[in-house]
C-alpha positions as CSV (number, residue, x, y, z in Angstrom):
1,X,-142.0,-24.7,50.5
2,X,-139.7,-27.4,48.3
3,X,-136.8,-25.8,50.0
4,X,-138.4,-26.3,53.8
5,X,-138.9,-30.1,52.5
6,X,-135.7,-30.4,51.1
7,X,-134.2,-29.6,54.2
8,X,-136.3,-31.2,56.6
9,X,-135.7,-34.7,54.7
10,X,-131.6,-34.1,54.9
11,X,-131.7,-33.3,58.0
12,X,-133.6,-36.8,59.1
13,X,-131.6,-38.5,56.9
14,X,-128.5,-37.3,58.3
15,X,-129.8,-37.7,62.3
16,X,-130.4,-41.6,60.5
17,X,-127.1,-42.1,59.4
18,X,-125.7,-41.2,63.2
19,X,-128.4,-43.2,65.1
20,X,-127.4,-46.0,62.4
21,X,-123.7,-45.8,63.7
22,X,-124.8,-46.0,67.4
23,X,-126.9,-49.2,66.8
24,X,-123.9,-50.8,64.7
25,X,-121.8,-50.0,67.5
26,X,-124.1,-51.7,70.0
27,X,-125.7,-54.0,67.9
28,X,-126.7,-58.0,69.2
29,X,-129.3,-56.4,71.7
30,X,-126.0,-55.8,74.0
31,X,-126.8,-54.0,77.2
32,X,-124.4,-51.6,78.9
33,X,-123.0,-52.9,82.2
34,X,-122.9,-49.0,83.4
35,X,-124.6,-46.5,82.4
36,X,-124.3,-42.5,83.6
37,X,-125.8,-39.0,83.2
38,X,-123.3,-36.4,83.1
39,X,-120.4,-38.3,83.6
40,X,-117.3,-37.1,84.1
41,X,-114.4,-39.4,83.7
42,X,-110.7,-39.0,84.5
43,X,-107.3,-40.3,82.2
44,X,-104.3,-40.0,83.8
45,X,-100.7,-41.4,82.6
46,X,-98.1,-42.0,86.3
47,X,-100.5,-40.2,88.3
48,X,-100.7,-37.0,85.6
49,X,-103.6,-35.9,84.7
50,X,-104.0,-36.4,80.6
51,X,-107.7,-35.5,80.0
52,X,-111.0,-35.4,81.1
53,X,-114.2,-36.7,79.5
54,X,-117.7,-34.7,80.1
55,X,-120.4,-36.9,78.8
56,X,-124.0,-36.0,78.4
57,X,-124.7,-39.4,78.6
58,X,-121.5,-42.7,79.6
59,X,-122.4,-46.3,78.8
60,X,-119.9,-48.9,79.4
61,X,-120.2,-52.0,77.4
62,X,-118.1,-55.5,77.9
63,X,-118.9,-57.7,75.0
64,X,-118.2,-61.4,75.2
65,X,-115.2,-62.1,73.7
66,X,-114.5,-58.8,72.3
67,X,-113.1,-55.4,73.7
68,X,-114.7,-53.2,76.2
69,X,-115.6,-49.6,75.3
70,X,-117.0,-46.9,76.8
71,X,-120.0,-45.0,74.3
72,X,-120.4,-41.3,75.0
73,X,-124.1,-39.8,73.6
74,X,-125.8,-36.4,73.3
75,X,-122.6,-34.5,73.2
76,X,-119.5,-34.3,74.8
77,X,-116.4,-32.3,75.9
78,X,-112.9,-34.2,75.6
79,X,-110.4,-32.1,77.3
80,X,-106.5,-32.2,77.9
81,X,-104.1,-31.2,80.0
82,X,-100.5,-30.4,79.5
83,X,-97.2,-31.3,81.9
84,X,-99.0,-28.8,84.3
85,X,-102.1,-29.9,84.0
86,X,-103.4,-26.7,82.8
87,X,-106.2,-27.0,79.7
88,X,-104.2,-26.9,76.4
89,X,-107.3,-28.3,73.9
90,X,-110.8,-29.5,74.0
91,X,-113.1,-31.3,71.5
92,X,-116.7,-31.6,71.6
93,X,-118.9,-33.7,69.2
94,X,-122.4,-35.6,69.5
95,X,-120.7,-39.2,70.0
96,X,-117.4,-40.5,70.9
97,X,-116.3,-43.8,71.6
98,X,-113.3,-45.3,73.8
99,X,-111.4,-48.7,73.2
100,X,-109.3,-48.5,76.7
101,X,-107.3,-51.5,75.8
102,X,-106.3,-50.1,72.2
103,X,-106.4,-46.9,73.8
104,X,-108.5,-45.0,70.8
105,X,-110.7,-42.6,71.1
106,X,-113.0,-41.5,68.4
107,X,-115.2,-38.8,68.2
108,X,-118.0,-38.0,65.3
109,X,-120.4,-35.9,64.1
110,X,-120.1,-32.3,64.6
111,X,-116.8,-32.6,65.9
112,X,-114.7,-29.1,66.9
113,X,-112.0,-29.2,68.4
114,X,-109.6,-26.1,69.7
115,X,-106.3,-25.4,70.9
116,X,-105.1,-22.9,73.2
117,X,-104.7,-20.5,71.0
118,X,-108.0,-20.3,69.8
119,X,-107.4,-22.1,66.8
120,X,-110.3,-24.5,65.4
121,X,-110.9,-28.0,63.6
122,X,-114.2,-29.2,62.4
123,X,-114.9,-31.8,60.9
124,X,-117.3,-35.3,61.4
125,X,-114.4,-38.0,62.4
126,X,-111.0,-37.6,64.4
127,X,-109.2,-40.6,66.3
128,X,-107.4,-40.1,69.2
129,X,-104.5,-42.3,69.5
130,X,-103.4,-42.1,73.3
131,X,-100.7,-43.8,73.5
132,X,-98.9,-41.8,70.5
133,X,-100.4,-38.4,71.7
134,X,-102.1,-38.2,67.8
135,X,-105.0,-36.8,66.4
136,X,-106.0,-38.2,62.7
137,X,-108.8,-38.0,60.6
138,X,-109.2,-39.2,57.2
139,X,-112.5,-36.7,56.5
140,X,-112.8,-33.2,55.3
141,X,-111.5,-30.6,57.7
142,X,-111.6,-27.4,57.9
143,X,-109.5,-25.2,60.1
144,X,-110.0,-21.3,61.2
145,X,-106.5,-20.7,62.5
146,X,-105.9,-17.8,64.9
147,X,-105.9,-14.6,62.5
148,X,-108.9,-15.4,60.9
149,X,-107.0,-17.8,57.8
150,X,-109.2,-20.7,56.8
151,X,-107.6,-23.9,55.9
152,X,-109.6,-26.8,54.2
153,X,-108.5,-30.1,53.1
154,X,-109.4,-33.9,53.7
155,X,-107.4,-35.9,56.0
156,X,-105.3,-34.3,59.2
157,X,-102.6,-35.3,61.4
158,X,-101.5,-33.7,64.6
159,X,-100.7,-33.7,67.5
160,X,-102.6,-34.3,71.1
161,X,-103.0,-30.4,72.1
162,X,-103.5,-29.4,68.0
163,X,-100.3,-26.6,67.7
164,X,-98.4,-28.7,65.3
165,X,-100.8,-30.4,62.4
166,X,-100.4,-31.1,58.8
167,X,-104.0,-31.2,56.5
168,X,-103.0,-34.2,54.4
169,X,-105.0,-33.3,51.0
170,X,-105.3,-29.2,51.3
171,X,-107.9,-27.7,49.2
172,X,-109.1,-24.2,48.1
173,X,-108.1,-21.2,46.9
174,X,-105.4,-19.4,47.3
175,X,-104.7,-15.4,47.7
176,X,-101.9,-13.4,45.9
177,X,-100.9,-10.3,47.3
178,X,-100.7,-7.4,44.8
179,X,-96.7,-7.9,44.9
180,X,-96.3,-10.8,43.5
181,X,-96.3,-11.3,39.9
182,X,-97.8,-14.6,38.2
183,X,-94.4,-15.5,36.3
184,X,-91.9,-16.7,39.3
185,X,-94.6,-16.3,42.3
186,X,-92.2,-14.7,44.7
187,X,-92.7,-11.1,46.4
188,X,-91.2,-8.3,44.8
């Protein structure tokens, strides 16, 4: 029964912390100017298609004197496209939110994102840099590449579609195969 408890009163605390984020975010009673029910919103770059945003739920704020954004709620689906415009990656989380004028997109809480190859990140934060075709995060990741091989770490940076990354603090343990031998390390 403690462990029920237990349980119960992490996960309210850590729904809190989330809805805690949101009202930060749009704090000072602000309004959204738009608001939509699964939304479905287009980037493009020179007429290209670059990704697509699936939102449960698509407010658009305009804040005097400060930068629009665009708050996505209840879960979402980030895809993008390659030169061809075929789907290379996706990401889905519970919230994302998009600065169009610094042209950043973050994304948080149960965030997963994978590449065409099947490979997968999750973690709670990533950035999308647009402009730079970047993916960061300064959390802990964790990534289940395409042969089964986890990867853990905090901190990540890679690239739009996720085939070329770097996990910037890698943790864990590590695996020797029976042929190596523990003075040089190297494969007999």
């Amino acid at each position: 029964m403690r462990i029920i408890a237990l349980i119960l009163t992490l996960s309210v605390c850590a729904c809190k912390n989330d809805l805690e984020r949101v009202k930060a975010i749009t704090s000072n009673n602000l309004e959204p100017v738009q608001t939509s029910s699964n939304a479905v919103y287009m980037f493009s770059e020179k007429g290209e298609k670059q990704s697509r945003l699936e939102a449960n739920l698509l407010q658009q704020f305009d804040p005097e004197g400060e930068e629009d954004y665009m708050l996505a709620s209840n879960g979402f689906r980030l895809v993008f496209f390659d030169s061809l415009e075929r789907e290379d990656a996706h990401v889905t989380a519970q919230f994302g939110k998009f600065e169009e004028k610094k042209r950043r997109f973050t994304a948080w809480n149960s965030v997963v994102l994978v590449n065409e190859l099947g490979e997968k990140l999750e973690t709670e934060e990533i950035v999308y840099l647009v402009d730079s075709a970047r993916i960061t995060s300064d959390k802990q990741v964790k990534i289940t590449m395409e042969g089964g091989t986890v990867l853990h770490g905090k901190g990540l940076e890679s690239n739009d579609n996720f085939t070329q990354y770097r996990i910037l603090q890698p943790s864990g343990e590590i695996l020797l195969d029976d042929n190596q031998t523990e003075n040089d390390g190297e494969n007999q």
